[in-house]
C-alpha positions in Angstrom: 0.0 0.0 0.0 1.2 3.4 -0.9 0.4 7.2 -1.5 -0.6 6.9 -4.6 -2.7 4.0 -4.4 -4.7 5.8 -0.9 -4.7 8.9 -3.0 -6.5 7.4 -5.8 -8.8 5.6 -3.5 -9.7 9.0 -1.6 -10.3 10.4 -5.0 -13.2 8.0 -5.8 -14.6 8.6 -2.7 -14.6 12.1 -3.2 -16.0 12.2 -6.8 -18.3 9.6 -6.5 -17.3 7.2 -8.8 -14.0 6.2 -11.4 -15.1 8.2 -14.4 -14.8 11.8 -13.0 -12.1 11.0 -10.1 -9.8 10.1 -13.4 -10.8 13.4 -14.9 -9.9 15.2 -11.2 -6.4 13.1 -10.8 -5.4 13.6 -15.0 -5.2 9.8 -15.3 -6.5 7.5 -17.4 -9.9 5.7 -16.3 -8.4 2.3 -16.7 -4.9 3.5 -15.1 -7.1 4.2 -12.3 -9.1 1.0 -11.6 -5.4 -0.9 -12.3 -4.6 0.9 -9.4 -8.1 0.1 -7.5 -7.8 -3.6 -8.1 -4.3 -3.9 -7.2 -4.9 -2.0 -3.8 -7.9 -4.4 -3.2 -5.6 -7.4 -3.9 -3.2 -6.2 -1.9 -5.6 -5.9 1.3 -7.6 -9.1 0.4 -10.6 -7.3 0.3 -13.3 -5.1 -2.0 -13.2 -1.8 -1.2 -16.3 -1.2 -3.4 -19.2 -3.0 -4.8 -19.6 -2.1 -8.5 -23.3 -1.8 -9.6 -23.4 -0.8 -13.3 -21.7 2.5 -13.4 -22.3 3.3 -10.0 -19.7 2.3 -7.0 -20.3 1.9 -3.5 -18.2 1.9 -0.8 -17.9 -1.6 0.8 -17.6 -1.9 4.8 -13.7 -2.7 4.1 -14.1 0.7 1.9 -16.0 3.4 4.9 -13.1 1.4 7.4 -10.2 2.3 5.1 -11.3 5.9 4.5 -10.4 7.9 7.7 -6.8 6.0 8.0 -6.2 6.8 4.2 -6.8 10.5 5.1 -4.6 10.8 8.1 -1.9 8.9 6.1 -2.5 11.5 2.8 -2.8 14.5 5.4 0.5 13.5 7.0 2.2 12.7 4.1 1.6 16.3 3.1 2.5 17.8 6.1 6.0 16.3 5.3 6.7 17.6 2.0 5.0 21.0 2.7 7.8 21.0 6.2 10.3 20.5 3.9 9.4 22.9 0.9 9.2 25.6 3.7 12.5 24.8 4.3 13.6 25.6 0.9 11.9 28.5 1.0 8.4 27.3 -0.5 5.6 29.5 0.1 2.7 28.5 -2.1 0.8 25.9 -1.0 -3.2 24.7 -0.7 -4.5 25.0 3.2 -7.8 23.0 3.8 -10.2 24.1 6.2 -14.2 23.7 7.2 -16.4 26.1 8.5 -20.3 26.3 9.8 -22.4 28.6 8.3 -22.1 32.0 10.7 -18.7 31.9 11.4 -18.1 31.2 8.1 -19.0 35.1 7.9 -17.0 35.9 10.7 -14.2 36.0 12.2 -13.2 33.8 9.2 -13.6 36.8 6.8 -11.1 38.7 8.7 -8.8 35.9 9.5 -8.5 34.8 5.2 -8.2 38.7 4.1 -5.0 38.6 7.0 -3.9 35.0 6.4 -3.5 36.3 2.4 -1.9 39.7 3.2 0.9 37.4 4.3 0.6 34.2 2.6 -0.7 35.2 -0.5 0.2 32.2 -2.7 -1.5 29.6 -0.4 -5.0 29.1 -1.8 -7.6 28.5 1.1 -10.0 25.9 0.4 -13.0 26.2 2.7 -15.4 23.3 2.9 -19.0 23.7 4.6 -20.2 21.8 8.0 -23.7 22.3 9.9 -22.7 20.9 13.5 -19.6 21.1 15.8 -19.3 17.5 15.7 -19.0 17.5 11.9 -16.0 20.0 12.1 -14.7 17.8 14.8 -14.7 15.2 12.5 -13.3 16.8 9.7 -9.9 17.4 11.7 -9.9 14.6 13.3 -10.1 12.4 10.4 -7.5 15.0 8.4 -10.1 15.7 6.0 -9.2 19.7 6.7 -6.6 20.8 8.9 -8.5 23.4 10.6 -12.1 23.8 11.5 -14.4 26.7 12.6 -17.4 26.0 14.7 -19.8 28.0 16.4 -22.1 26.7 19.5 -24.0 27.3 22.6 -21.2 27.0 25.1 -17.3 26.6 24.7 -16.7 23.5 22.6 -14.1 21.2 24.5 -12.9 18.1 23.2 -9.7 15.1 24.0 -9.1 14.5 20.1 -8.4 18.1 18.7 -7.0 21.3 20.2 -9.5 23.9 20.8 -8.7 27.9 20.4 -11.6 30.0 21.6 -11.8 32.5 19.4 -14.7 35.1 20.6 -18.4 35.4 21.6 -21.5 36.9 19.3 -24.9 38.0 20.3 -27.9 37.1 18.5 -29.0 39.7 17.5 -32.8 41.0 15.4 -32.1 41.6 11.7 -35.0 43.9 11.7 -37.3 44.2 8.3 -37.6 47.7 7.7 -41.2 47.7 6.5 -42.3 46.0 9.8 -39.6 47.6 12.1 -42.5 49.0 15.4 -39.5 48.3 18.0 -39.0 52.1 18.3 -35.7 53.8 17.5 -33.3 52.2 20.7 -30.7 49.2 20.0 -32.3 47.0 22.6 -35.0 45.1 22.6 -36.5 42.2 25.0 -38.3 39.0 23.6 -41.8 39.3 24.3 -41.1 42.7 21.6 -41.3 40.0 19.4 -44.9 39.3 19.6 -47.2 39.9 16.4 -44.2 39.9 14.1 -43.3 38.0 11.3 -39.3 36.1 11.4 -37.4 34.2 8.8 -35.8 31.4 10.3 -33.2 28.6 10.1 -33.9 25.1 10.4 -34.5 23.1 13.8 -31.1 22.9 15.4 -29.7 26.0 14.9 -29.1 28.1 18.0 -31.0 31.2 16.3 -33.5 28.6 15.5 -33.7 27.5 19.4 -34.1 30.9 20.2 -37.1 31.9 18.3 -38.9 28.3 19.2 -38.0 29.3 22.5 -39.7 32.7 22.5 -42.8 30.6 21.0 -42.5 28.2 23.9 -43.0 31.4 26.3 -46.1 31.9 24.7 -45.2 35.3 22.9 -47.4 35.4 19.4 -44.2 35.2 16.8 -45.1 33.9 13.3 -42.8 32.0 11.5 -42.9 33.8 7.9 -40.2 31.7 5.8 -37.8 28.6 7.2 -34.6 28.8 4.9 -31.7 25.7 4.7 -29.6 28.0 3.0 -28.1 30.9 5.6 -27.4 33.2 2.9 -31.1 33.2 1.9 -32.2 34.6 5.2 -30.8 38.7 5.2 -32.3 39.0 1.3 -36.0 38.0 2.3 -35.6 40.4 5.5 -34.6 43.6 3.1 -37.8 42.0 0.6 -40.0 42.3 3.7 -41.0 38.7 4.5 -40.1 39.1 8.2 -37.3 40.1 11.1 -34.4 37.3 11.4 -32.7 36.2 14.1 -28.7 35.6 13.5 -25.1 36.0 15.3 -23.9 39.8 15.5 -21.2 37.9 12.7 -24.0 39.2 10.2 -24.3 42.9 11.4 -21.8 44.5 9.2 -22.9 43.2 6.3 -26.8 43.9 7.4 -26.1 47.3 8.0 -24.4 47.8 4.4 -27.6 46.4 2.9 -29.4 48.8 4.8 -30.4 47.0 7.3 -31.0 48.0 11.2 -29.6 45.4 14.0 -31.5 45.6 17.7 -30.0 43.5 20.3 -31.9 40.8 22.2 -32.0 40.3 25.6 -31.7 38.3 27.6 -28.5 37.9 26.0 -27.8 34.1 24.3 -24.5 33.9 23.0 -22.6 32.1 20.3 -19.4 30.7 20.8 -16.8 30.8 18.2 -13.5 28.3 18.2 -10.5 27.3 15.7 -10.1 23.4 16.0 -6.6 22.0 14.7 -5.3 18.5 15.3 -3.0 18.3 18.1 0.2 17.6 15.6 1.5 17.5 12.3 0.1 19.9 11.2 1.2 21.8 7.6 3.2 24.8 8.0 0.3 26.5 6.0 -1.7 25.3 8.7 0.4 26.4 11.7 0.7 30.2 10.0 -3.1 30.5 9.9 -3.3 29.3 13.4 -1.1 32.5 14.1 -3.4 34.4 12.7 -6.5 33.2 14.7 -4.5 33.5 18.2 -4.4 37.0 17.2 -7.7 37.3 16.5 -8.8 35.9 19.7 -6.7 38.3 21.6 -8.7 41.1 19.7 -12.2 42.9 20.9 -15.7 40.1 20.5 -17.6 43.0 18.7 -21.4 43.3 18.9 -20.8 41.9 22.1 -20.4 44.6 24.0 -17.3 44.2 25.8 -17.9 41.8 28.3 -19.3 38.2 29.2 -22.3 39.8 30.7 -24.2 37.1 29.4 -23.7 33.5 28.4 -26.5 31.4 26.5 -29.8 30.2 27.5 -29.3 26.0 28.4 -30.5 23.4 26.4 -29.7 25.2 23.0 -28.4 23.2 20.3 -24.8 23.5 19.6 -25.5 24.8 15.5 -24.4 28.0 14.2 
């Protein structure tokens, strides 16, 4: 078993199938399966059941796939160690990031990762829960993860920087906006208006069902998947949204007004990494988010004056 022969494998896992992981790796389709079938020999086991033109992973197959990426991973992190040594700047980092701190701090963190490394492309993948970011760096599928949830994320198989804390905040729709003109409001405001929401499990999605739980009369207008749906159908007027103080800025350039909620619930934002081996690419970025976390938690306020309600869900 080799790099190669893991890499190809990883490919058609990726892909989905032989024909477009060839296209992806510049090889050959047949060159490819060779490769397949002699790795498969080699273990003394199918790694995928072939049905037609589709391939499925056999159990041998979803076994072999988190070992193939830590191998891969670490086999990267040693030729990237010593191209850095030669003097080697360019380079791919691989990260994944949930949906609102995708917006920020990660923003801020790419614009000053590139002002310094500007030939290393950053390749950021999406994830929906802590654990799938966990996951994603524990298995070496990206080398650093950034999650949001309800309380600080902890965890024995990565290493955890705490980055900063958001408020949720109202995304207010400015043909409904009867809140008055002052940047506080309290839930039971809430009553008789329309919001967009997220999905169940999000925390902003916790908080609104958690207003509705109170008994206060808030409609639920529109419920979007997609997080980048949710600040165009508050400026079209379907309703108020709930979201991280991460979306402010860009709400406010829209047009938009931003009233804070309290009680206060709080997101927490983290960097995960895995504990070694990392790619110099890697450990650069990390020294751009330790100086981030040193830095002020905007919309909060300046303080931990509040922490989150319990019971949220840990989705951002």
């Amino acid at each position: 078993m080799d790099a190669r022969q893991l890499t190809h494998f990883l490919a058609v896992v990726d892909h989905g199938g032989f024909t477009r992981a060839a296209e992806h790796l510049l090889v050959a389709q047949p060159s490819l399966s060779q490769t397949i079938k002699g790795l498969e020999r080699e273990l003394g086991v199918p790694l995928f059941h072939r049905t037609g033109r589709r391939v499925v992973l056999s159990r041998a197959g979803h076994e072999l796939v988190g070992p193939a990426r830590v191998v891969v991973r670490d086999l990267e992190a040693a030729r990237a160690a010593v191209d850095d040594l030669k003097g080697v700047r360019s380079g791919r980092l691989e990260m994944v990031a949930m949906p609102s701190p995708g917006v920020e701090p990660l923003t801020s963190m790419i614009a000053a990762y590139a002002r310094s490394h500007p030939a290393v492309t950053v390749d950021v993948a999406a994830a929906f829960t802590p654990e799938e970011v966990s996951e994603a760096v524990r298995a070496g599928s990206a080398e650093i993860g950034i999650l949001g949830s309800d309380r600080p994320f902890r965890s024995a198989d990565v290493d955890v920087l705490h980055l900063e804390q958001q408020l949720l905040v109202l995304i207010v729709d400015p043909r409904a906006d009867t809140f008055g003109a002052g940047p506080v409001l309290r839930r039971e405001d809430l009553a008789g208006h329309r919001v967009v929401v997220s999905q169940p499990g999000s925390l902003m999605r916790w908080l609104v069902d958690d207003v509705l739980a109170d008994g206060v009369g808030v409609e639920i207008a529109a419920e979007v998947a997609h997080r980048t749906s949710v600040l165009p159908l508050v400026l079209a007027g379907v309703g108020h949204a709930v979201l991280p103080s991460s979306w402010a800025p860009l709400a406010r350039q829209m047009g938009l007004r931003v009233v804070r909620i309290e009680p206060v619930t709080v997101l927490h934002v983290a960097v995960l990494s895995r504990p070694a081996d990392l790619t110099p690419a890697a450990r650069a970025f990390l020294g751009v988010a330790a100086g981030h976390a040193t830095g002020p938690t905007g919309e909060l306020g300046g303080g931990s004056d509040g922490g989150s309600s319990g019971g949220a869900s840990q989705r951002a």
